[in-house]
C-alpha positions in Angstrom: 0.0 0.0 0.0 1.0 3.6 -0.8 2.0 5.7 2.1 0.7 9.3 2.3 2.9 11.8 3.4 1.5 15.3 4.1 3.0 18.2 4.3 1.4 21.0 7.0 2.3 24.5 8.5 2.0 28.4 8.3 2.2 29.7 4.4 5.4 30.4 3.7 6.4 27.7 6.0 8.8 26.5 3.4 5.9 23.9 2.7 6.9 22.7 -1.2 10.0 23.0 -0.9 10.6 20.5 1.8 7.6 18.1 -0.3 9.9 17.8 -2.8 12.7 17.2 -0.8 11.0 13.5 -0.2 11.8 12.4 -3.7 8.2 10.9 -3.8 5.7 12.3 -6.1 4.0 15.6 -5.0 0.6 16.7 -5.3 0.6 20.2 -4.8 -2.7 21.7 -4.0 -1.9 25.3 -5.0 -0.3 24.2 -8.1 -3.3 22.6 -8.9 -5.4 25.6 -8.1 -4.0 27.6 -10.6 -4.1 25.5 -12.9 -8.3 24.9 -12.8 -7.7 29.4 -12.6 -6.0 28.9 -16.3 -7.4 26.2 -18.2 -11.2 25.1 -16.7 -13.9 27.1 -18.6 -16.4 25.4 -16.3 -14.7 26.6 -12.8 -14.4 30.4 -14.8 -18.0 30.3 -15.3 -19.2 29.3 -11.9 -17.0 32.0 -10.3 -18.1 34.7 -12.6 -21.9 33.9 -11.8 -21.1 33.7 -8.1 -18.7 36.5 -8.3 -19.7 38.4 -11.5 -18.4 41.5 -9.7 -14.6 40.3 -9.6 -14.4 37.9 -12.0 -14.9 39.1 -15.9 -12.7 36.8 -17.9 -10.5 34.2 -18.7 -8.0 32.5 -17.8 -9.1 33.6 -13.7 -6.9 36.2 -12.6 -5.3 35.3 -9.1 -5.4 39.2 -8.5 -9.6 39.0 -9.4 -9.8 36.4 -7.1 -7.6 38.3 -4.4 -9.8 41.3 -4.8 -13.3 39.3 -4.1 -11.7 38.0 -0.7 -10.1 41.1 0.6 -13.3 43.0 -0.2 -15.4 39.8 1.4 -13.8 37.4 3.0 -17.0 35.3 2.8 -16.3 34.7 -0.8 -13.5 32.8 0.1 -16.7 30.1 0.7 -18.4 30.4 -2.7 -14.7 30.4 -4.5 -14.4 26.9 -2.5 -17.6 25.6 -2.9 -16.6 25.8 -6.6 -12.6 25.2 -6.6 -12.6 22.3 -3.9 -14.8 19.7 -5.8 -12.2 20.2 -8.8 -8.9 19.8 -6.4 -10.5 16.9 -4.7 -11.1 14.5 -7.9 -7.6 15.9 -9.3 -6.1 14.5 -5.6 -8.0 11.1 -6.1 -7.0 10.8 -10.2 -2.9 11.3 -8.3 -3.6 9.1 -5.8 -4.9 6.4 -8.7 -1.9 7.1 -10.9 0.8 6.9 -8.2 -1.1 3.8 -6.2 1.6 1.6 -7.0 4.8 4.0 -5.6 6.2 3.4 -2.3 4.6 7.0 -1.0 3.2 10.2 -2.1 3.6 13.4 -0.9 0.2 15.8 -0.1 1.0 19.4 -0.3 -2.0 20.6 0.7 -2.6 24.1 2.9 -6.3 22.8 4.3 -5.4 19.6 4.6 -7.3 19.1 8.1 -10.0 22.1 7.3 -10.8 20.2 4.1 -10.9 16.5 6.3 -8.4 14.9 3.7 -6.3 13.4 6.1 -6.7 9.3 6.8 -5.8 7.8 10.0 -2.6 6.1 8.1 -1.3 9.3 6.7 2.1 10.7 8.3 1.8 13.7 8.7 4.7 16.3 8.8 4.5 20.0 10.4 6.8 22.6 9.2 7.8 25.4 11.4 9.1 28.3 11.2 9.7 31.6 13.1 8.0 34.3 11.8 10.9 36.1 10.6 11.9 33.6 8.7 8.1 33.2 6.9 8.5 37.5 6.6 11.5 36.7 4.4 10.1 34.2 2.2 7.2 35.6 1.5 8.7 38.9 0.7 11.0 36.8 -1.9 7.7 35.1 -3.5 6.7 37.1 -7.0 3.6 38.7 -6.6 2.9 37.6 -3.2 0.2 40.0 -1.3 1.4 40.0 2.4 -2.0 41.0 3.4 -4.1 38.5 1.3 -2.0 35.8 3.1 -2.8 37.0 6.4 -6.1 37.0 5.8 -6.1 33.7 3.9 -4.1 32.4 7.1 -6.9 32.9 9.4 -8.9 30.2 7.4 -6.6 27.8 8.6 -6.7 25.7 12.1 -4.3 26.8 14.5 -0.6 26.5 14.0 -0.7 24.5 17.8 -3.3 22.4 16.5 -1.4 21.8 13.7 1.6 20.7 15.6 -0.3 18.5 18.1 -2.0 15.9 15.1 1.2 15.8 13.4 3.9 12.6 13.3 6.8 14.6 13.0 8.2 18.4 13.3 10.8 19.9 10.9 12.2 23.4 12.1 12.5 24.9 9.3 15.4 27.2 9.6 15.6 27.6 5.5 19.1 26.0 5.4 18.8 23.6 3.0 21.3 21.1 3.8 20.1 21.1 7.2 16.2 20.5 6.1 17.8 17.3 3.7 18.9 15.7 6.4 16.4 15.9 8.4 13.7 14.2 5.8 16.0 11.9 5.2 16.0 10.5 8.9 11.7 11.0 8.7 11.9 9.1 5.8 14.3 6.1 7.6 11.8 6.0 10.4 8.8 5.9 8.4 10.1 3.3 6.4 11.5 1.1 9.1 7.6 1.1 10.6 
C-alpha cells in the first residue's frame, strides 16, 4: 500500500520546498489551483456567476480572485464551494496514478480544514519563526502579504497543527540542514 505523506504549517512555512525534498511524487494543491484558474472554462463560469463583480474573464486572474476575498472574505466560501470539488477528484486521479509507488507526498494548505487526512497518513509539520516566513514571502513574485494573512486565518491553529502531526521539521531555510532531516523521517517511516 502507498504511504501518504503530508506536508502542514503556516504559508510560507517552506511547505513545497521540503515536499519535494521526499523524492516521492508531489501533489501540490496550490499548483493545482492555478491551474483549474487557467485552463477550466467550467470553474471560470461558476466563479463569474457567483462573483460576477470580480471575476470578468478568462483565464481567472489570481489578482480578481484576491480582490473578491479582501473585499469579502466570505467569498472565500463560494470560491471553495466551486474550486474544492475540482482539487479533490484531481487528488483522487494522483492518488490512482501513483497507487503503486512506495509514497506520495500531499502538499495541501487545508489539509485538516478540508478532512483529507486518513488515520494512516504521516503527517509532517513545518515550522518556522516568523521572521523567517516575513523573508520568504517577501521573496515570492507577486505575493500580497496581506491577502495571506487573511487567507491564514482560514486555517486551524498552527498549535493544532503541531499536536496531530507525526513529525516536526524546524525549518530554519538552510537547505542542507532541512535534507537531512527528511532523510532521517523518511528512515523512520520506512522502518515502521
Amino acid at each position: 500500500m502507498t504511504i501518504r505523506i503530508a506536508v502542514v504549517g503556516d504559508i510560507g512555512s517552506g511547505k513545497t520546498f521540503i515536499a519535494k525534498l521526499f523524492g516521492f511524487p508531489v501533489f501540490n494543491a496550490d499548483n493545482e489551483v492555478k491551474e483549474i484558474y487557467k485552463k477550466n472554462r467550467i470553474a471560470y463560469k461558476n466563479l463569474k456567476l457567483k462573483l460576477p463583480k470580480y471575476i470578468s474573464s478568462f483565464p481567472v486572474s489570481k489578482i480578481d480572485i484576491g480582490n473578491a476575498i479582501k473585499n469579502n472574505i466570505n467569498n472565500i466560501k463560494k470560491i471553495n464551494r466551486i474550486i474544492h470539488p475540482i482539487v479533490r477528484k484531481r487528488m483522487r486521479n494522483f492518488l490512482r496514478k501513483n497507487n503503486k509507488k512506495k509514497a506520495v507526498v500531499l502538499d495541501i494548505p487545508l489539509y485538516f480544514e478540508n478532512n483529507l487526512n486518513n488515520k494512516n497518513d504521516i503527517v509532517i509539520f513545518i515550522s518556522s519563526k516568523k521572521k523567517y516566513i516575513s523573508n520568504a514571502l517577501k521573496k515570492r513574485k507577486k505575493s500580497n502579504i496581506k491577502l495571506l494573512k487573511k487567507l491564514s486565518t482560514l486555517q486551524k491553529s498552527l498549535a493544532i497543527k503541531r499536536k496531530k502531526s507525526d513529525y516536526v521539521i524546524e525549518n530554519n531555510f538552510k537547505s542542507e540542514n532541512i535534507k537531512k532531516k527528511v532523510n532521517i523521517i523518511k528512515e523512520e517511516i520506512f522502518r515502521k
